[in-house]
C-alpha positions in Angstrom: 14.7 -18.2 -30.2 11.2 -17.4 -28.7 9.9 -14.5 -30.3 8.8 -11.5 -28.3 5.3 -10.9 -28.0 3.2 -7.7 -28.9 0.3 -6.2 -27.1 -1.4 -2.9 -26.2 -2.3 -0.7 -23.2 -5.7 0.8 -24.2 -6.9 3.0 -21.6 -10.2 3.9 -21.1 -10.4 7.4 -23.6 -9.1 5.1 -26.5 -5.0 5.8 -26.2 -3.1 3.1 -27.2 0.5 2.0 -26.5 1.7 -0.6 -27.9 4.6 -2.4 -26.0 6.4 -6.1 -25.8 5.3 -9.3 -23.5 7.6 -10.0 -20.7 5.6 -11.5 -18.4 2.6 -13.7 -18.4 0.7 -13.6 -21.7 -3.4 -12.8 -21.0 -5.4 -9.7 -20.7 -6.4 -8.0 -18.2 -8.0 -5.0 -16.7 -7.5 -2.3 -13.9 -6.8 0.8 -12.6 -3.6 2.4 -14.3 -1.5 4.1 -11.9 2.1 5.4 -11.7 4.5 5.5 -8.8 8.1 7.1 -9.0 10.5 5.1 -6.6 13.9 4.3 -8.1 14.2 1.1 -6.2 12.3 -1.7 -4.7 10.2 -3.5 -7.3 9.7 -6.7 -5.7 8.0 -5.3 -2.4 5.6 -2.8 -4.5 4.5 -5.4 -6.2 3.4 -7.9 -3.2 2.6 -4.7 -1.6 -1.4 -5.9 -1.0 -2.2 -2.0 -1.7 -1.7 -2.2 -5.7 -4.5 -4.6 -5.4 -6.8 -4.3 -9.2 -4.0 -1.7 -10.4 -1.6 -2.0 -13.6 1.1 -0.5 -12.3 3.6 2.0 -14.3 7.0 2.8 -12.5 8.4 6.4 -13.9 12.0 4.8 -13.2 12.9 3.3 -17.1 14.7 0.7 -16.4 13.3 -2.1 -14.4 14.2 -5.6 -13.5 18.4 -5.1 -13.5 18.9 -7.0 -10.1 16.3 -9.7 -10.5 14.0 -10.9 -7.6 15.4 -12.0 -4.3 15.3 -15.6 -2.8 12.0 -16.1 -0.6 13.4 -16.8 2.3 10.5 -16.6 5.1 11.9 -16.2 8.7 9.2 -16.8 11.6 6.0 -17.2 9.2 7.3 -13.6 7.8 8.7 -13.3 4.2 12.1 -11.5 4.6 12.5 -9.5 1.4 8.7 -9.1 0.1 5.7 -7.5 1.2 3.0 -10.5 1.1 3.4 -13.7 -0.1 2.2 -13.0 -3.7 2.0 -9.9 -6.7 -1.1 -7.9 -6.4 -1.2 -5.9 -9.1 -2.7 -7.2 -12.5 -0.2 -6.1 -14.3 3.4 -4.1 -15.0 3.5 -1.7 -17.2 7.7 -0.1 -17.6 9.9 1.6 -20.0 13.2 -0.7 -20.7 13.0 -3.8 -19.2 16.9 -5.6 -18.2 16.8 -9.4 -18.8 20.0 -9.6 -17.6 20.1 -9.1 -14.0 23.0 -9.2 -11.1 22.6 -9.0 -7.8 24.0 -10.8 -4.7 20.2 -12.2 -3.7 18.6 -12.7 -6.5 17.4 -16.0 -8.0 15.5 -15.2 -11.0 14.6 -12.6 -13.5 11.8 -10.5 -12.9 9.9 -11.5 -16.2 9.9 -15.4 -15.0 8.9 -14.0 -12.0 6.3 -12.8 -13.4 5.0 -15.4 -15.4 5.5 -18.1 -12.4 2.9 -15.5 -10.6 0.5 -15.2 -14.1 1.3 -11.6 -14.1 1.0 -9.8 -17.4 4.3 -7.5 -18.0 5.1 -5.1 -20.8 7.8 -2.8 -21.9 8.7 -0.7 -24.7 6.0 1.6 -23.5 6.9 5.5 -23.3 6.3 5.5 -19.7 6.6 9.4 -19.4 4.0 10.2 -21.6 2.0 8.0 -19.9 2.6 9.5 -16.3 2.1 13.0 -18.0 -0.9 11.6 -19.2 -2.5 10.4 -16.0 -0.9 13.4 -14.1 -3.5 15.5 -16.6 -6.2 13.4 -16.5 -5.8 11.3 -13.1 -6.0 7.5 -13.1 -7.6 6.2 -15.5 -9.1 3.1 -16.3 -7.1 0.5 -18.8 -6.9 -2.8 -19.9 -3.6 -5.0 -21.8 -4.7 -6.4 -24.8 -3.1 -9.3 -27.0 -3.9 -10.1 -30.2 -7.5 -9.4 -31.1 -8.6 -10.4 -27.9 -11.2 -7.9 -26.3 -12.3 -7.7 -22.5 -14.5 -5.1 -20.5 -12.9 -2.2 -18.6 -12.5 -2.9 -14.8 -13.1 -0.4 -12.2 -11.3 -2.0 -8.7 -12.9 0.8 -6.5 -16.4 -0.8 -6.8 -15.0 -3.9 -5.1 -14.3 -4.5 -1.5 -10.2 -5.0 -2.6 -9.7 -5.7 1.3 -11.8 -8.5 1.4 -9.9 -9.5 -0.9 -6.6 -9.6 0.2 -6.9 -9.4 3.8 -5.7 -13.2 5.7 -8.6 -14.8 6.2 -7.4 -16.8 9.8 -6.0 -14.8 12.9 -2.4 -15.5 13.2 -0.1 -15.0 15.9 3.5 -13.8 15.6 6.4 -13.0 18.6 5.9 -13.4 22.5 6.8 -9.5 23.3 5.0 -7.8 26.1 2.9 -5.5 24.7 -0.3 -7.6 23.1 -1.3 -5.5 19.8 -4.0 -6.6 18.0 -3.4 -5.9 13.9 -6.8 -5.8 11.9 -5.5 -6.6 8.5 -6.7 -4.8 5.7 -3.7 -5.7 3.8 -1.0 -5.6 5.8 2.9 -4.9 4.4 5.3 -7.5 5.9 7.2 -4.7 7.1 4.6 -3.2 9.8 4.8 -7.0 10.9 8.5 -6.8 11.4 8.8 -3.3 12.7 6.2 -4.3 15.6 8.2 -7.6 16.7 11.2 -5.4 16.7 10.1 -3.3 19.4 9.2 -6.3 22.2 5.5 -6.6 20.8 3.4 -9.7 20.0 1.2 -9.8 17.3 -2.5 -11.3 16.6 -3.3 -10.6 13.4 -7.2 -10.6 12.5 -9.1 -10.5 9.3 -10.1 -7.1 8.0 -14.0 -7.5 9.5 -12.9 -9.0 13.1 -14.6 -8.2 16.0 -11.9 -7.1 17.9 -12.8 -4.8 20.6 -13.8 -8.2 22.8 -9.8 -9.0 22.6 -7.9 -8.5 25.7 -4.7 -6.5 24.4 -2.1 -3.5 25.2 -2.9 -2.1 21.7 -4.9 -1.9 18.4 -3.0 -1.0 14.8 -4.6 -0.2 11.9 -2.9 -1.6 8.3 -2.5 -0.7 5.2 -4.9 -1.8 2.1 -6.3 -1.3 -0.7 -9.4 1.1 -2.2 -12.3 3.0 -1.1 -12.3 3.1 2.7 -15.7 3.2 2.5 -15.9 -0.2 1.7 -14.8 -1.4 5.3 -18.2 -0.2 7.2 -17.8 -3.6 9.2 -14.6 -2.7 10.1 -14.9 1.2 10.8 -17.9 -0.5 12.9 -15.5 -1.8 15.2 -13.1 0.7 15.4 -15.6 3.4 16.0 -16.6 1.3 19.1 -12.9 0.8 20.1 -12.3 4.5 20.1 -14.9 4.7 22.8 -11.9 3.3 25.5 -8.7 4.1 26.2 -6.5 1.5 24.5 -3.6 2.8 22.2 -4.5 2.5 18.6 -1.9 3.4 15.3 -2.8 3.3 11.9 -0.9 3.4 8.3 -2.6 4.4 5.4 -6.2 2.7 4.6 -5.8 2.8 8.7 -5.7 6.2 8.8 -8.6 7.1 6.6 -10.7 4.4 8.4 -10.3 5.7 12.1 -11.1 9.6 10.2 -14.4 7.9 9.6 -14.5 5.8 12.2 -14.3 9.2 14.3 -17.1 11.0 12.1 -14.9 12.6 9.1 -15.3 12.0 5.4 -12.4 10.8 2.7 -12.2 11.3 -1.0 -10.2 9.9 -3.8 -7.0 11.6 -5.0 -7.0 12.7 -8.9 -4.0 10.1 -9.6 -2.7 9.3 -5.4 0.5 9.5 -4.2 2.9 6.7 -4.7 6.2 7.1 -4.2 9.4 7.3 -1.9 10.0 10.5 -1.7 7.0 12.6 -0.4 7.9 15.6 1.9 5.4 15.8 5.0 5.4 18.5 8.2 3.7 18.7 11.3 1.5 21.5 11.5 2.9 24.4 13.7 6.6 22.8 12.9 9.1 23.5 10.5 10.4 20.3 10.1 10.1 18.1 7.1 10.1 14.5 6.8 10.6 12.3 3.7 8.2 9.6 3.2 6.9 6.6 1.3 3.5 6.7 0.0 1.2 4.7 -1.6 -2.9 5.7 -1.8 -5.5 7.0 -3.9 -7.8 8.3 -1.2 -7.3 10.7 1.6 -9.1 12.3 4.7 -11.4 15.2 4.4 -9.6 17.9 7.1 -12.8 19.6 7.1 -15.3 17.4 8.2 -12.9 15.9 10.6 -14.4 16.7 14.4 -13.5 19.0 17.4 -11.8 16.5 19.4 -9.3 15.6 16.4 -6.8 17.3 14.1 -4.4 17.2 11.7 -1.3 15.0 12.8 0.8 15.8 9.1 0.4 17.4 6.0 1.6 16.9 2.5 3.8 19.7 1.4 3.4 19.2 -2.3 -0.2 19.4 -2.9 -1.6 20.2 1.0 -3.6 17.3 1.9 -3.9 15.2 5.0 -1.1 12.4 5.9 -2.1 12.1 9.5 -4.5 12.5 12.5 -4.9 12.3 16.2 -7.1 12.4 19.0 -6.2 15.7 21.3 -6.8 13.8 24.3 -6.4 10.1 23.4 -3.6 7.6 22.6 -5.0 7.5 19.3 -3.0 8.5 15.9 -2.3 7.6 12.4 -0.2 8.5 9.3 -1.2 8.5 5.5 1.9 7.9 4.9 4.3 4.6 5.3 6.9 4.7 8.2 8.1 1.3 7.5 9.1 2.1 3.8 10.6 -1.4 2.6 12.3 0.1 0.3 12.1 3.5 1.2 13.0 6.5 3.5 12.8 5.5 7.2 13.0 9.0 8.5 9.4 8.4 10.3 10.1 5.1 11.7 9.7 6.6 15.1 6.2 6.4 14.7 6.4 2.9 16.1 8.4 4.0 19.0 5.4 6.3 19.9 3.0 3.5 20.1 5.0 1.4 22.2 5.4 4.4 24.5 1.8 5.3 24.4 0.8 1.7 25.3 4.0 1.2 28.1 2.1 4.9 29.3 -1.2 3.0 29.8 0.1 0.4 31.3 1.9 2.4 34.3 
């Protein structure tokens, strides 16, 4: 029988937690971060966000119903989020070798290794979280044996570049054209779009769009400092000179803020999770979310001609803008949670409206 390996989370103020191999046996360095959905572990980790992050789920027991089959329907992967893991590494509490579940095919820690993914467990995953609750992500790096590597900071890279397809690609044959800049685009955006009679040209992250002739512009998802796109806020800021419709999710959001003149900052430890309660200013209504970021907009600095489109009830910070005047809004948040709450889903409605408006 194979014996179980050791190794140690060290972050970057010398804590160390020791824990067992699961997955793919190297060290590596990143970002430590925790997020506290109960479900969905396969499409966080090919979610293209958690790019240069070791991530640490708060729900303790991980990996009971396996991973799914990959089946791909239409160039588009029907249970995961991207076509690989992004994160350097999972960090959980109990980890369930033994795994049942109608779709799956394979335990997560093969899984794992088949993707050179480090995994441990046996880690007290709550003190951690407490621990980067106090002191905000943190820096760490998985260590086996004596084996020693440098600390790796992912926000000083350009993660998008990074991740982002590197050909356009063309999905559906809806009526409305909508060109997606992708930044790191979720599956899921892709399949909510084609669900709503929209075709899709996908672009790499610094494509010069705004030449394109099409019914709308969206915004993905990604990961890091938006401050790293400038080629892309570039273009955007050009494209919010016209008329056309334009969404964005997430990294979208914060780069149209700066595309339209306001500044972003990075959270203390982000919000990821599925269950984040947002309103609308002015409304009393409250919508569940699913989030995942580690930077948000500046309300302050943002200018006359925009405001606030929804705001986080827990801490107060910014999950949304739009133009007063213009077809032009985004949300900090994820309306196509996979997995997740879907209570904003509508959100995609509204741009098809706002482009079918346009095109009256």
């Amino acid at each position: 029988m194979h014996k179980k390996r050791k190794a140690r989370l060290v972050l970057e103020d010398g804590t160390i937690y020791e824990g067992t191999s699961f997955g793919y046996e190297k060290s590596v360095s990143g970002e430590v971060v925790f997020y506290t959905a109960m479900t969905g572990y396969p499409e966080s980790l090919t979610d293209p966000s958690y790019a240069g992050q070791i991530l640490v789920p708060t729900y303790p027991m991980i990996g009971n119903y396996g991973v799914p089959v990959d089946d791909v329907k239409d160039g588009i992967s029907k249970f995961f989020e991207s076509d690989k893991i992004h994160c350097k590494a999972l960090v959980i509490s109990d980890y369930s070798s033994r795994f049942s579940h109608w779709n799956s095919q394979k335990s997560l820690g093969d899984w794992l290794k088949e993707q050179q993914i480090p995994g441990l467990f046996g880690i007290d995953t709550r003190a951690l979280t407490q621990k980067l609750r106090d002191n905000g992500a943190m820096l760490g790096k998985i260590l086996f044996d004596d084996e020693e590597i440098s600390f790796y900071d992912p926000n000083r890279d350009n993660l998008v570049a990074q991740v982002s397809t590197r050909k356009i690609m063309e999905y559906g044959n809806g009526r409305h054209k909508v060109i997606l800049l992708d930044c790191g685009v979720k599956n899921n955006i892709l399949r909510c779009l084609l669900q709503r009679d929209v075709s899709v040209k996908r672009v790499p992250w610094d494509y010069d769009f705004t030449q394109e002739d099409c019914d709308g512009i969206f915004l993905s998802n990604g990961p890091g400092d938006p401050a790293m796109c400038e080629e892309a806020i570039v273009h955007i800021r050009k494209a919010l000179q016209g008329d056309i419709p334009i969404m964005g999710i997430c990294l979208g959001n914060q780069l149209m803020a700066r595309a339209a003149g306001a500044e972003t900052y990075k959270l203390k430890y982000g919000h990821r999770s599925h269950n984040q309660p947002v309103m609308r200013p002015g409304s009393s209504r409250c919508h569940i979310t699913s989030q995942n970021h580690g930077f948000a907009i500046d309300e302050r600095t943002l200018p006359a001609e925009w405001e606030p489109l929804f705001v986080n009830v827990n801490d107060g910070t910014n999950e949304g803008i739009r133009h007063r005047t213009k077809p032009f809004f985004s949300a900090q948040f994820h309306p196509e949670a996979s997995s997740g709450p879907v209570d904003t889903e509508f959100l995609f409605d509204d741009f098809v409206q706002a482009m079918t408006a346009v095109k009256k």
